[in-house]
mmCIF file of the N, C-alpha and C atoms, coordinates in Angstrom:
data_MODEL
# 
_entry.id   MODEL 
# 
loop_
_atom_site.group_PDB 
_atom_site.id 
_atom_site.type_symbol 
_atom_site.label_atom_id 
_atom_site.label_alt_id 
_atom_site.label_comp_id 
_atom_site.label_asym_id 
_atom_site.label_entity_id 
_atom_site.label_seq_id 
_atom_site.pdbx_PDB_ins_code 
_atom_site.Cartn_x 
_atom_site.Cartn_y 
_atom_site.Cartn_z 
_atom_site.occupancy 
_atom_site.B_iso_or_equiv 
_atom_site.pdbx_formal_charge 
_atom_site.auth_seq_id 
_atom_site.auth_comp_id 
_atom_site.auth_asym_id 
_atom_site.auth_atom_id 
_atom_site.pdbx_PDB_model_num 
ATOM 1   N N  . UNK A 1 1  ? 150.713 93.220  120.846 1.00 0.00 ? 1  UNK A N  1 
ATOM 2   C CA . UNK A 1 1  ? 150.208 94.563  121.059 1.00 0.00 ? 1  UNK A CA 1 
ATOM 3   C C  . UNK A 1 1  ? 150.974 95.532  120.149 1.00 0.00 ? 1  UNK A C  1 
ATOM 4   N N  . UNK A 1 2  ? 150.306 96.832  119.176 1.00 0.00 ? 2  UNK A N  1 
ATOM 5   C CA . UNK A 1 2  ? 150.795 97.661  118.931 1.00 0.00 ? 2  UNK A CA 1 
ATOM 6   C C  . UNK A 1 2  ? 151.603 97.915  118.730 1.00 0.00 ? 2  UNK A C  1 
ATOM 7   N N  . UNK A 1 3  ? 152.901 99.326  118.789 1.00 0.00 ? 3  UNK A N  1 
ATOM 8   C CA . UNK A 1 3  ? 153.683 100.081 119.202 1.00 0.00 ? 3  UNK A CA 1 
ATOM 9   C C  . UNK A 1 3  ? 152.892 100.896 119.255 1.00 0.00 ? 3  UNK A C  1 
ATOM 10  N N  . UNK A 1 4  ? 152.160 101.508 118.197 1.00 0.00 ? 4  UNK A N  1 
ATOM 11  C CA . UNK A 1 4  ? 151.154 102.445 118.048 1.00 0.00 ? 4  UNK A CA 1 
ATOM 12  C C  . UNK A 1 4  ? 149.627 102.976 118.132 1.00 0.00 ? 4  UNK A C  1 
ATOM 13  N N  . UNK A 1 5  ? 148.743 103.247 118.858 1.00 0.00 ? 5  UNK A N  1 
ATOM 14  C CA . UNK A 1 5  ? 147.310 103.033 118.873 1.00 0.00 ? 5  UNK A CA 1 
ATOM 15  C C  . UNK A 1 5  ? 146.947 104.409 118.051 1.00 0.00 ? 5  UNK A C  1 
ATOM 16  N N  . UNK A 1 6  ? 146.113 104.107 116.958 1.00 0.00 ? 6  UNK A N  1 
ATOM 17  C CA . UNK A 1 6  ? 145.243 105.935 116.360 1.00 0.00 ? 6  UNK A CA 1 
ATOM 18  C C  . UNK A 1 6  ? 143.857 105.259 117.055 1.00 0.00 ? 6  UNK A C  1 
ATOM 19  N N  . UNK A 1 7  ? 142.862 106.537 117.147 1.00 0.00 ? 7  UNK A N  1 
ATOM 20  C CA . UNK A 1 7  ? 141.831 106.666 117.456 1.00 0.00 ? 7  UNK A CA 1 
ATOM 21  C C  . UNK A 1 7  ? 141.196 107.257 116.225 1.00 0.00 ? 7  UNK A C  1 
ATOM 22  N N  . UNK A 1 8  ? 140.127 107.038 115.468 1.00 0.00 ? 8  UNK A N  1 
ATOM 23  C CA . UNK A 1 8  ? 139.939 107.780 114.299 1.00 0.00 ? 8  UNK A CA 1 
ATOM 24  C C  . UNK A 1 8  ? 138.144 107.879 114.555 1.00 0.00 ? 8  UNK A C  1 
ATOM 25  N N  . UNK A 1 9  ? 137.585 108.610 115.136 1.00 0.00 ? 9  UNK A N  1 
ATOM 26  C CA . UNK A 1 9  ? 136.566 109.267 115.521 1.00 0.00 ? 9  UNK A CA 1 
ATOM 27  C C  . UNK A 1 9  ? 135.658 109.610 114.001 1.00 0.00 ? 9  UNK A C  1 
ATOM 28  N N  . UNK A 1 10 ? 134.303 108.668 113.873 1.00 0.00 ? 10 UNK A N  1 
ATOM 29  C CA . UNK A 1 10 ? 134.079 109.074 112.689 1.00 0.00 ? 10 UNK A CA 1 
ATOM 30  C C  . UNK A 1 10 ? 132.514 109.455 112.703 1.00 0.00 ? 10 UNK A C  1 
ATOM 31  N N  . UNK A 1 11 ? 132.009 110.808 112.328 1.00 0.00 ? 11 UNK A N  1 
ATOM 32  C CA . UNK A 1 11 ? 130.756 111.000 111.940 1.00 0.00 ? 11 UNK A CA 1 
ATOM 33  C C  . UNK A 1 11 ? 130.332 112.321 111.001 1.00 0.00 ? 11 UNK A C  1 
ATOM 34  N N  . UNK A 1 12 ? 129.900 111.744 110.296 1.00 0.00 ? 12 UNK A N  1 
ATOM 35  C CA . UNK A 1 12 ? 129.929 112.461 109.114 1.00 0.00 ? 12 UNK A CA 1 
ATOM 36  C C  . UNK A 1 12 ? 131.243 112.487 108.001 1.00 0.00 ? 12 UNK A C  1 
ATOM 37  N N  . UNK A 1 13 ? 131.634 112.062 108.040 1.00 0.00 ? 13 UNK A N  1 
ATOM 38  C CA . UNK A 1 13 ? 133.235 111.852 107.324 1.00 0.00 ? 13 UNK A CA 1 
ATOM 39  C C  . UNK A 1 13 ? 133.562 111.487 106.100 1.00 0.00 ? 13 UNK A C  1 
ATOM 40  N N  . UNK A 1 14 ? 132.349 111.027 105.151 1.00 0.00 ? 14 UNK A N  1 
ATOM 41  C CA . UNK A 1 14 ? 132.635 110.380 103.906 1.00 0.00 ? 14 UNK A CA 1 
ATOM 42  C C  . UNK A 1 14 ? 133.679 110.898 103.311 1.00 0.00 ? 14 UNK A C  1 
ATOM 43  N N  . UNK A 1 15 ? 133.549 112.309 103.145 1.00 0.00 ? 15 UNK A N  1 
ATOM 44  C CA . UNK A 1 15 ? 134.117 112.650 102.016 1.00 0.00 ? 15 UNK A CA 1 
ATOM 45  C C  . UNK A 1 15 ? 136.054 112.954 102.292 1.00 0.00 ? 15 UNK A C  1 
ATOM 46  N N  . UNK A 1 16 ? 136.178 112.448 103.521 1.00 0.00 ? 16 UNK A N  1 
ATOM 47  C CA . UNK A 1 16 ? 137.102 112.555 104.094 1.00 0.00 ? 16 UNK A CA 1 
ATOM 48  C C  . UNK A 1 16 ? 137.722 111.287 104.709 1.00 0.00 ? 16 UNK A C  1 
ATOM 49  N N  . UNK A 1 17 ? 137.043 110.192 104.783 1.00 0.00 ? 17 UNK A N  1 
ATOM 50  C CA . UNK A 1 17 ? 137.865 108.752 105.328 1.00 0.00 ? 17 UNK A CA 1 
ATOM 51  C C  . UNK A 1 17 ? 138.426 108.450 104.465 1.00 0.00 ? 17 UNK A C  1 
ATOM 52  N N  . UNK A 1 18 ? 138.255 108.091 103.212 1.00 0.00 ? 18 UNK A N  1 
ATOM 53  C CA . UNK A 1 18 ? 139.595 106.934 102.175 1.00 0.00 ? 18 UNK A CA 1 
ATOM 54  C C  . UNK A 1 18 ? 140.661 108.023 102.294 1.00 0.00 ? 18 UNK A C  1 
ATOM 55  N N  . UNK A 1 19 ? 140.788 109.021 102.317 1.00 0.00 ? 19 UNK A N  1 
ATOM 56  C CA . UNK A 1 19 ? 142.054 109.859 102.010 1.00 0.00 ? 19 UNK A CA 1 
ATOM 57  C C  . UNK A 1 19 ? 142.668 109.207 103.626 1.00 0.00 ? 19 UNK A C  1 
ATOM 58  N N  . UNK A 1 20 ? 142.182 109.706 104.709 1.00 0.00 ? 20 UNK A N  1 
ATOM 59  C CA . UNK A 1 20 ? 142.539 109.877 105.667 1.00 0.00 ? 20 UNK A CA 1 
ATOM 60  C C  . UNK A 1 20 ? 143.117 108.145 106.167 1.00 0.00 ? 20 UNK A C  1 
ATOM 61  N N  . UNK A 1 21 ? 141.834 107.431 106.167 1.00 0.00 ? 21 UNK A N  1 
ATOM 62  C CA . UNK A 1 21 ? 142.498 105.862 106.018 1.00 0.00 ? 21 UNK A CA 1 
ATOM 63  C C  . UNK A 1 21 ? 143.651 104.933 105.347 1.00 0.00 ? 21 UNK A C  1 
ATOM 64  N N  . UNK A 1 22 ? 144.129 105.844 104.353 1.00 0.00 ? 22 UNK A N  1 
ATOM 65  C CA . UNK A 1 22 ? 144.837 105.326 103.228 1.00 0.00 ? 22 UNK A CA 1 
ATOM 66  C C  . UNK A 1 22 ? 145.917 105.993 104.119 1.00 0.00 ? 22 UNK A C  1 
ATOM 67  N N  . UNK A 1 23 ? 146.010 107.096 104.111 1.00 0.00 ? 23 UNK A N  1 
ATOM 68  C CA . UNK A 1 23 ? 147.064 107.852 104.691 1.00 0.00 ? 23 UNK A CA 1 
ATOM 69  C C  . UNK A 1 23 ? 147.916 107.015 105.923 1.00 0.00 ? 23 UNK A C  1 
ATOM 70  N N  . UNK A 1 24 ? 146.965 106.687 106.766 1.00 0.00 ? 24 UNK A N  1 
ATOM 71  C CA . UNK A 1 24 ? 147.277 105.856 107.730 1.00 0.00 ? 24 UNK A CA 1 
ATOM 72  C C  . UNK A 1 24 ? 148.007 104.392 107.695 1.00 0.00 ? 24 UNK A C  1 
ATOM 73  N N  . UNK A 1 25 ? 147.372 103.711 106.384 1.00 0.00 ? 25 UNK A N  1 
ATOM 74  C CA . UNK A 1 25 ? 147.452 102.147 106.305 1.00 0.00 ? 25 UNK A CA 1 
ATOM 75  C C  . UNK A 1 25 ? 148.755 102.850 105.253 1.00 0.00 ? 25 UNK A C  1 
ATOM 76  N N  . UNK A 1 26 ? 149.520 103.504 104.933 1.00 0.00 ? 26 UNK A N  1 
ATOM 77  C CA . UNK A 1 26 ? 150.676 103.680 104.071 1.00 0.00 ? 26 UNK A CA 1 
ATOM 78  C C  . UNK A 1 26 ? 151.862 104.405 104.835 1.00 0.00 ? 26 UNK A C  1 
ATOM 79  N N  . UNK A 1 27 ? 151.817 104.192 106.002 1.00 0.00 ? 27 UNK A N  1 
ATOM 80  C CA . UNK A 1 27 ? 153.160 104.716 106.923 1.00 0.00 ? 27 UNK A CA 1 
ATOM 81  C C  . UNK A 1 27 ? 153.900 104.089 106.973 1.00 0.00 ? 27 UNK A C  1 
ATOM 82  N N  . UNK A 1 28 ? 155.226 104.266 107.465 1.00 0.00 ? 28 UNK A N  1 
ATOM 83  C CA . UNK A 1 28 ? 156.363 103.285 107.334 1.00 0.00 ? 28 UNK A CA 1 
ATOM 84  C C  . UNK A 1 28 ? 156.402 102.579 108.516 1.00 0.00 ? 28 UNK A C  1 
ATOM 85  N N  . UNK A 1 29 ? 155.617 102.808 109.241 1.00 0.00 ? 29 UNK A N  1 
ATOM 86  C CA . UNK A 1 29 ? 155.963 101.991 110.861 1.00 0.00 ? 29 UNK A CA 1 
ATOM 87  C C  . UNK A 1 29 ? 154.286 101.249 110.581 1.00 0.00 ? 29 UNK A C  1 
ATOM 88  N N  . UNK A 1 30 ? 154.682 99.961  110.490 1.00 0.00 ? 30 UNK A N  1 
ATOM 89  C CA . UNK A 1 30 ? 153.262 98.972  110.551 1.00 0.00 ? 30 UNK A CA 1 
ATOM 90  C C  . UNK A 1 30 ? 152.893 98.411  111.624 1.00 0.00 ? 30 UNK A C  1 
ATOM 91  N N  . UNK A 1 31 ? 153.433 98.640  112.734 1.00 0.00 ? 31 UNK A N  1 
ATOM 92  C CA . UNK A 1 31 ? 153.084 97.800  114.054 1.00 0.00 ? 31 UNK A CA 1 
ATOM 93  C C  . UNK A 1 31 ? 152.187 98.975  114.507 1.00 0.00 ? 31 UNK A C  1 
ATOM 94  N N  . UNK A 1 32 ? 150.945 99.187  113.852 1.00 0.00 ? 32 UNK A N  1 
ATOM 95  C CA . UNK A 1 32 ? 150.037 100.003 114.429 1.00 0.00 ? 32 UNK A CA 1 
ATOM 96  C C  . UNK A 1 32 ? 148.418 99.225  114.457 1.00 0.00 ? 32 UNK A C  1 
ATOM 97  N N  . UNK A 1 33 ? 147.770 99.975  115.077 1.00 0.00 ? 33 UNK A N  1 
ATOM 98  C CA . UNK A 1 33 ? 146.278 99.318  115.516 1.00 0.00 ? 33 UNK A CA 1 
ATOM 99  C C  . UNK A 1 33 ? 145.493 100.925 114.693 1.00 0.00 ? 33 UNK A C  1 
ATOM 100 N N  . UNK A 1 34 ? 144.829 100.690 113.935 1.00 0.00 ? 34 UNK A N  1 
ATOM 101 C CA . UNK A 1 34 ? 143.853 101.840 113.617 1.00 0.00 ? 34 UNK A CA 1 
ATOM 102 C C  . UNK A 1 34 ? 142.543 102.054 114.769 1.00 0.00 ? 34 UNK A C  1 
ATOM 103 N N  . UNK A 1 35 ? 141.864 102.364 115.443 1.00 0.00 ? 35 UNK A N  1 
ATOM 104 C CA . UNK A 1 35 ? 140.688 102.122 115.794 1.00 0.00 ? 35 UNK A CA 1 
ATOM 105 C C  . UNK A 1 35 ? 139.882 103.088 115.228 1.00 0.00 ? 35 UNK A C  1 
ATOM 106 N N  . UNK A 1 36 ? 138.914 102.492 114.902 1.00 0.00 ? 36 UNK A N  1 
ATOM 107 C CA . UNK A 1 36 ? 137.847 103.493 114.230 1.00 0.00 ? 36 UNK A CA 1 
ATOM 108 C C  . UNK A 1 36 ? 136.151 103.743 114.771 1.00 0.00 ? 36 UNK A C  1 
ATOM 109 N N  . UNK A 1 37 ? 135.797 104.625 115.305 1.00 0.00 ? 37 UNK A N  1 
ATOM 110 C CA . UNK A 1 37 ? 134.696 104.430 115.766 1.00 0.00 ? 37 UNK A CA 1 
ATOM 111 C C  . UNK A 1 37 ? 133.304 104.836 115.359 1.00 0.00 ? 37 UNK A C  1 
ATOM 112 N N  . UNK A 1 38 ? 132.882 104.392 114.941 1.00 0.00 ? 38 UNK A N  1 
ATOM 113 C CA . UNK A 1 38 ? 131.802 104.988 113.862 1.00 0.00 ? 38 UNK A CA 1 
ATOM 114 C C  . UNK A 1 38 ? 130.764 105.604 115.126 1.00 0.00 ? 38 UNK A C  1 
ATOM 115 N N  . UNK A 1 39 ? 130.600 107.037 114.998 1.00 0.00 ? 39 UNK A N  1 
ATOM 116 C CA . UNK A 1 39 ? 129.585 107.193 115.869 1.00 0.00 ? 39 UNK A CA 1 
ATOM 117 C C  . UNK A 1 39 ? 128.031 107.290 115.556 1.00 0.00 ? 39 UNK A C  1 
ATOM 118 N N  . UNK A 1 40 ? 127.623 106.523 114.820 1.00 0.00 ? 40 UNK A N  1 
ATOM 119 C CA . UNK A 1 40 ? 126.387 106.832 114.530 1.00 0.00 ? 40 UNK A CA 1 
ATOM 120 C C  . UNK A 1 40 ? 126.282 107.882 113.160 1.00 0.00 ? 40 UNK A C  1 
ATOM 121 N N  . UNK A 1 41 ? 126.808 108.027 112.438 1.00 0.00 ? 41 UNK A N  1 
ATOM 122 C CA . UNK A 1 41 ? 126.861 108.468 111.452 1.00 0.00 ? 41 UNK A CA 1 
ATOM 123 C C  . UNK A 1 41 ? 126.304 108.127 110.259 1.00 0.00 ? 41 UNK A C  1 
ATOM 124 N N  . UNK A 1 42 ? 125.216 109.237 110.207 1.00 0.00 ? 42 UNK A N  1 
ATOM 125 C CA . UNK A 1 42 ? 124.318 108.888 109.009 1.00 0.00 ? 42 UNK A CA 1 
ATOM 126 C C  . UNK A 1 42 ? 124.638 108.905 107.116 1.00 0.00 ? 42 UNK A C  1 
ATOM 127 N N  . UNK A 1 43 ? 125.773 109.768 107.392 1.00 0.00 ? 43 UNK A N  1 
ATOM 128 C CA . UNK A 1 43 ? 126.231 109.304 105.910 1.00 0.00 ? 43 UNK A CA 1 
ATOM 129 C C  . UNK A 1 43 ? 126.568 107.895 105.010 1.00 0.00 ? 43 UNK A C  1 
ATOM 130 N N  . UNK A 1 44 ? 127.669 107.845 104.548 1.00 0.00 ? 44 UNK A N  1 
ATOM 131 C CA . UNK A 1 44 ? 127.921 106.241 104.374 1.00 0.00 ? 44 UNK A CA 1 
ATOM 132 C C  . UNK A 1 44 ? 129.425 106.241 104.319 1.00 0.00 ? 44 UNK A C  1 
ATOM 133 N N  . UNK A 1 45 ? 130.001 106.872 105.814 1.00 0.00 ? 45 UNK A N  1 
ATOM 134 C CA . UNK A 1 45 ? 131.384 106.573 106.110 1.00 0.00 ? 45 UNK A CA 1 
ATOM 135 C C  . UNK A 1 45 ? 131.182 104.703 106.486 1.00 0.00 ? 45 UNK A C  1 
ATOM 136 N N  . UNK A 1 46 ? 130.260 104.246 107.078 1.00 0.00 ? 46 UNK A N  1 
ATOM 137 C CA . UNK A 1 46 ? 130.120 102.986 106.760 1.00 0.00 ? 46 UNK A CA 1 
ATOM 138 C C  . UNK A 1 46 ? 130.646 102.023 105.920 1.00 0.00 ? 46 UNK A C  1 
ATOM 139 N N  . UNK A 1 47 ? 129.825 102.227 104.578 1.00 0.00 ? 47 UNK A N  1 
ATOM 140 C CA . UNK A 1 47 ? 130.430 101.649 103.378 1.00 0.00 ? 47 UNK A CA 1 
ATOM 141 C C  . UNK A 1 47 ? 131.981 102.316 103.087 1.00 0.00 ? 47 UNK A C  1 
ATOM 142 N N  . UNK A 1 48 ? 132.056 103.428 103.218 1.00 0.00 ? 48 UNK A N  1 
ATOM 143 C CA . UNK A 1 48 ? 133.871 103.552 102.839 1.00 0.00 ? 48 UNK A CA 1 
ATOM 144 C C  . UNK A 1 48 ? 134.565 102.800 104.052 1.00 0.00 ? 48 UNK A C  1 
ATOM 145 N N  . UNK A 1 49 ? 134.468 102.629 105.146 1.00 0.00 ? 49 UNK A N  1 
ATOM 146 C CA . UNK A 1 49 ? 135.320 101.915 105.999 1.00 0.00 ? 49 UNK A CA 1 
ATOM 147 C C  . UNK A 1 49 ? 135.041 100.055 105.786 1.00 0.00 ? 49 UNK A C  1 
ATOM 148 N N  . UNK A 1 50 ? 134.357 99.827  105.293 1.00 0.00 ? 50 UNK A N  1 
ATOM 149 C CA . UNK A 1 50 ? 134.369 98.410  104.906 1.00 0.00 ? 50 UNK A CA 1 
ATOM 150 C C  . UNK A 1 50 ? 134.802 97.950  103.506 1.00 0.00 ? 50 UNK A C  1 
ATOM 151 N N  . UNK A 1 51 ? 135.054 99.162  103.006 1.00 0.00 ? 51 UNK A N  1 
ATOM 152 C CA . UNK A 1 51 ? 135.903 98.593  101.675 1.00 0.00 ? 51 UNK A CA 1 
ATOM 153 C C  . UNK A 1 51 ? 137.450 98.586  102.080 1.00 0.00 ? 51 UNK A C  1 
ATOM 154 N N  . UNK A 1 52 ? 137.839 98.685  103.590 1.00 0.00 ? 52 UNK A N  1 
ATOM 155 C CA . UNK A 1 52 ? 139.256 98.321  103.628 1.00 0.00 ? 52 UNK A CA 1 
ATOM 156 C C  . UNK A 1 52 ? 139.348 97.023  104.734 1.00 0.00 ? 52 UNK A C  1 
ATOM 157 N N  . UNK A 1 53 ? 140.265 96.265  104.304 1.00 0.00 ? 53 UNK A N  1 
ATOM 158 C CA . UNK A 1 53 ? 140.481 95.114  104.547 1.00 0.00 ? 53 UNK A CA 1 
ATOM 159 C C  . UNK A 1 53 ? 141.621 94.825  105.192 1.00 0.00 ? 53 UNK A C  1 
ATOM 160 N N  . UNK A 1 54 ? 141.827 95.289  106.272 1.00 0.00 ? 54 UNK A N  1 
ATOM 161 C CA . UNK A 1 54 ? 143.343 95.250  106.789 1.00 0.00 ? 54 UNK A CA 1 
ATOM 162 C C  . UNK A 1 54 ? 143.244 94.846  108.668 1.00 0.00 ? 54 UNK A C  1 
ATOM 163 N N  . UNK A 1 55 ? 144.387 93.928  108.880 1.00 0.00 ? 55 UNK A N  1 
ATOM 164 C CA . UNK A 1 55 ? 144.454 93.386  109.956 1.00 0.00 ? 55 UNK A CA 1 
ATOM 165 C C  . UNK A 1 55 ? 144.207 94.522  111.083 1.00 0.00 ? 55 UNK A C  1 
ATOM 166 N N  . UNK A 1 56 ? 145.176 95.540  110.760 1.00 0.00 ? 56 UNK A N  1 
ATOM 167 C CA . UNK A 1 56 ? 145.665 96.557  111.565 1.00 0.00 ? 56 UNK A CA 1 
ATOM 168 C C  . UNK A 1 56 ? 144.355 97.466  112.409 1.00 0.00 ? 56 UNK A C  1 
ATOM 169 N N  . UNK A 1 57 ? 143.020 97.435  111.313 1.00 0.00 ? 57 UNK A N  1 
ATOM 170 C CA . UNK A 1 57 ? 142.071 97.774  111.427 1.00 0.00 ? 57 UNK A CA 1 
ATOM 171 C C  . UNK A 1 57 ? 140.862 97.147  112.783 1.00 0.00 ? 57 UNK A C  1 
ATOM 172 N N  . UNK A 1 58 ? 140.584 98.258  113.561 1.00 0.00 ? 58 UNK A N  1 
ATOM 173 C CA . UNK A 1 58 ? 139.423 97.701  114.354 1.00 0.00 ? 58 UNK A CA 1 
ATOM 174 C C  . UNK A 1 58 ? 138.447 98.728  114.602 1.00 0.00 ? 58 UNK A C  1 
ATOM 175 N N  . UNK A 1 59 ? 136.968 98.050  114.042 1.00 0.00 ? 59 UNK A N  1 
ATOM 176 C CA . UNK A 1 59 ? 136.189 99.316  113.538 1.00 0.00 ? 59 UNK A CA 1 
ATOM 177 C C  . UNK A 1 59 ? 134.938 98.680  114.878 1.00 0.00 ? 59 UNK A C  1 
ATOM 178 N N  . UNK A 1 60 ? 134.145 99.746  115.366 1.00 0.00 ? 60 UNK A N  1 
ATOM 179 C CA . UNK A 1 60 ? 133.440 100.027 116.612 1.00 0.00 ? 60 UNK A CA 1 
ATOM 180 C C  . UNK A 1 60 ? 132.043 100.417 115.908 1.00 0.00 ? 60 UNK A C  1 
ATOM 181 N N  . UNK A 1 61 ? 131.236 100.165 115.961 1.00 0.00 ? 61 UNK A N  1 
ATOM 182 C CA . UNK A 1 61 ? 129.658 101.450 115.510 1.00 0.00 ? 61 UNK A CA 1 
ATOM 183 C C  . UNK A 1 61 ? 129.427 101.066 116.424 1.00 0.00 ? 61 UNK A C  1 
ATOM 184 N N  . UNK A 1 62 ? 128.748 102.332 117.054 1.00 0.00 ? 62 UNK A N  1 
ATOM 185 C CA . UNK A 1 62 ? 127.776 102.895 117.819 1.00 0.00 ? 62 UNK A CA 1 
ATOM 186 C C  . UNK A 1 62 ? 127.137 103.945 117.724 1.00 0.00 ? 62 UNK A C  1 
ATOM 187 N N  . UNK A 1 63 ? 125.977 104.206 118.904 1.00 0.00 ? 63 UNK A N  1 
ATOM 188 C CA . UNK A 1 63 ? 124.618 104.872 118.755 1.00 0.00 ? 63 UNK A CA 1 
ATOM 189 C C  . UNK A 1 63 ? 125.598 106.029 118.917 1.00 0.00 ? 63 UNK A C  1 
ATOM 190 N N  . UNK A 1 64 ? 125.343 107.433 118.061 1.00 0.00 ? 64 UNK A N  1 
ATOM 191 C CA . UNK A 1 64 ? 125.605 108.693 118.335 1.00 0.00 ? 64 UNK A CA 1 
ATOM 192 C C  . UNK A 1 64 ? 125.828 109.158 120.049 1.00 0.00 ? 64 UNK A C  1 
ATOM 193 N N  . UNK A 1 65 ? 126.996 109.179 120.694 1.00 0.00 ? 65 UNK A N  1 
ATOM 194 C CA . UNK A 1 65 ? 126.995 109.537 122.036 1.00 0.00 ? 65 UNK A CA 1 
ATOM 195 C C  . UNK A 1 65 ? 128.305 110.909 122.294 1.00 0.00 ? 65 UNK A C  1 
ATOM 196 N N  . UNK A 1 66 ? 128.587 111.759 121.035 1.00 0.00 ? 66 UNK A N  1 
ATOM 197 C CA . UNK A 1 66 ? 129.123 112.915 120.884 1.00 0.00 ? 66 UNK A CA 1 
ATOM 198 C C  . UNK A 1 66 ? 131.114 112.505 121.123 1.00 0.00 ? 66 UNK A C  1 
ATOM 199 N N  . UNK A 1 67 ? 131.388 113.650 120.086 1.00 0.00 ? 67 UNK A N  1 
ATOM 200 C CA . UNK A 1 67 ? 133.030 113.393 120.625 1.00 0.00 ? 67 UNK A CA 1 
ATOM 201 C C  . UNK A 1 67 ? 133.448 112.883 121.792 1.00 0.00 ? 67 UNK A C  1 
ATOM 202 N N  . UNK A 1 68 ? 133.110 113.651 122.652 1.00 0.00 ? 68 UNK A N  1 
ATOM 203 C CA . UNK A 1 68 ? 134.513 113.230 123.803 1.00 0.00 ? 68 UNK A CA 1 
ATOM 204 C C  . UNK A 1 68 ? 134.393 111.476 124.192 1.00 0.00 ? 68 UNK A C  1 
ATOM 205 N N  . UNK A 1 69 ? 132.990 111.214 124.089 1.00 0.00 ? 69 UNK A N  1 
ATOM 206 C CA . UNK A 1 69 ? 132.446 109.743 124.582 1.00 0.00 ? 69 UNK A CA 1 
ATOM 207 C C  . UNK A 1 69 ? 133.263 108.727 123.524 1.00 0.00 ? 69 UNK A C  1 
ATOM 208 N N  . UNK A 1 70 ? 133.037 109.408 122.425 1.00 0.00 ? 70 UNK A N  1 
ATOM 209 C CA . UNK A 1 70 ? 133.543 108.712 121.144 1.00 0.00 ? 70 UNK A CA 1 
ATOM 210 C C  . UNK A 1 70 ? 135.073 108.556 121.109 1.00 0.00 ? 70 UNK A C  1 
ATOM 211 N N  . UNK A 1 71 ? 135.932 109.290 121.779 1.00 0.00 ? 71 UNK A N  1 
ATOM 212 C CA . UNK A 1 71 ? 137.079 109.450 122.295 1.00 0.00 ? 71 UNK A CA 1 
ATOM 213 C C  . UNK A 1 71 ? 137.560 108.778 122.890 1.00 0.00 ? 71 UNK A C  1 
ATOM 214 N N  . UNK A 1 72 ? 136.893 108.684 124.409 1.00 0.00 ? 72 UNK A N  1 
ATOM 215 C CA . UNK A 1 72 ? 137.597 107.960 125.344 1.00 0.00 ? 72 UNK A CA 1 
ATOM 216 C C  . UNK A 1 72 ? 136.973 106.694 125.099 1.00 0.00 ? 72 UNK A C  1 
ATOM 217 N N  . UNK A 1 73 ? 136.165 106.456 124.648 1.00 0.00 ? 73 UNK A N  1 
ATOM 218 C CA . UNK A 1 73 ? 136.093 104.517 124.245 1.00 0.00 ? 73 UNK A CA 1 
ATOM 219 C C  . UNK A 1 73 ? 137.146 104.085 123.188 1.00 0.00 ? 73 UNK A C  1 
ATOM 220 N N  . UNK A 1 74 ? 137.553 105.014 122.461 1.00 0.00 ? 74 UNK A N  1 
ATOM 221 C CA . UNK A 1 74 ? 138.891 104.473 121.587 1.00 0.00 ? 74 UNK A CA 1 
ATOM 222 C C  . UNK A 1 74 ? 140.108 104.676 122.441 1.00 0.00 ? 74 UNK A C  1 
ATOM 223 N N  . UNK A 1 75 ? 140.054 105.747 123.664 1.00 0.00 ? 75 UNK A N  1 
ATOM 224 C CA . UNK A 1 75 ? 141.616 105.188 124.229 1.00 0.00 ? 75 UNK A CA 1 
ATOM 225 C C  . UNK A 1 75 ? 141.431 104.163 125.169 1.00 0.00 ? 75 UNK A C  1 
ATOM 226 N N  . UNK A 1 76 ? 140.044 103.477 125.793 1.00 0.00 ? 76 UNK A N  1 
ATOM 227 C CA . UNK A 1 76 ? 140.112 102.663 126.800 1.00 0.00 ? 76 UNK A CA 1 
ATOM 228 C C  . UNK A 1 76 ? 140.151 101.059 125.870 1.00 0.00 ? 76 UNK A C  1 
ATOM 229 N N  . UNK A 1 77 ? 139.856 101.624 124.167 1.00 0.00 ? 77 UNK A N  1 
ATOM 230 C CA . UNK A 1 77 ? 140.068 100.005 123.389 1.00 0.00 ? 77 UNK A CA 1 
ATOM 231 C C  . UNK A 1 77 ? 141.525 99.894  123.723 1.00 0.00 ? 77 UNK A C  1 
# 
């Protein structure tokens, strides 16, 4: 398990995940879990979250069901 859990809530985000993902996968503490939850997002934060390849990573899509929903299914992962 962890030390660390992120929740990374994603819709609409392209132009904003590789920065934000990278940011994450380059910290000095690696005993972390990313979770990422794609909420239905029609852009193609999709394709940018599958061009990373990392253990640490656990990515979710689902049907559009608004922040807070999108929230608490990443703190109950």
């Amino acid at each position: 398990m962890a030390k660390v859990s992120i929740v990374v809530p994603v819709y609409n985000t392209e132009k904003y995940l590789k920065k934000c993902l990278n940011s994450l996968l380059n910290q000095t503490l690696e005993d972390i879990e990313i979770i990422i939850i794609n909420d239905g997002s029609p852009d193609n934060s999709e394709k940018v979250i599958n061009e990373f390849n990392d253990k640490r990573i656990k990515y979710i899509k689902q049907k559009n069901a608004g922040i807070g929903q999108t929230r608490n299914r990443g703190i109950n992962i």
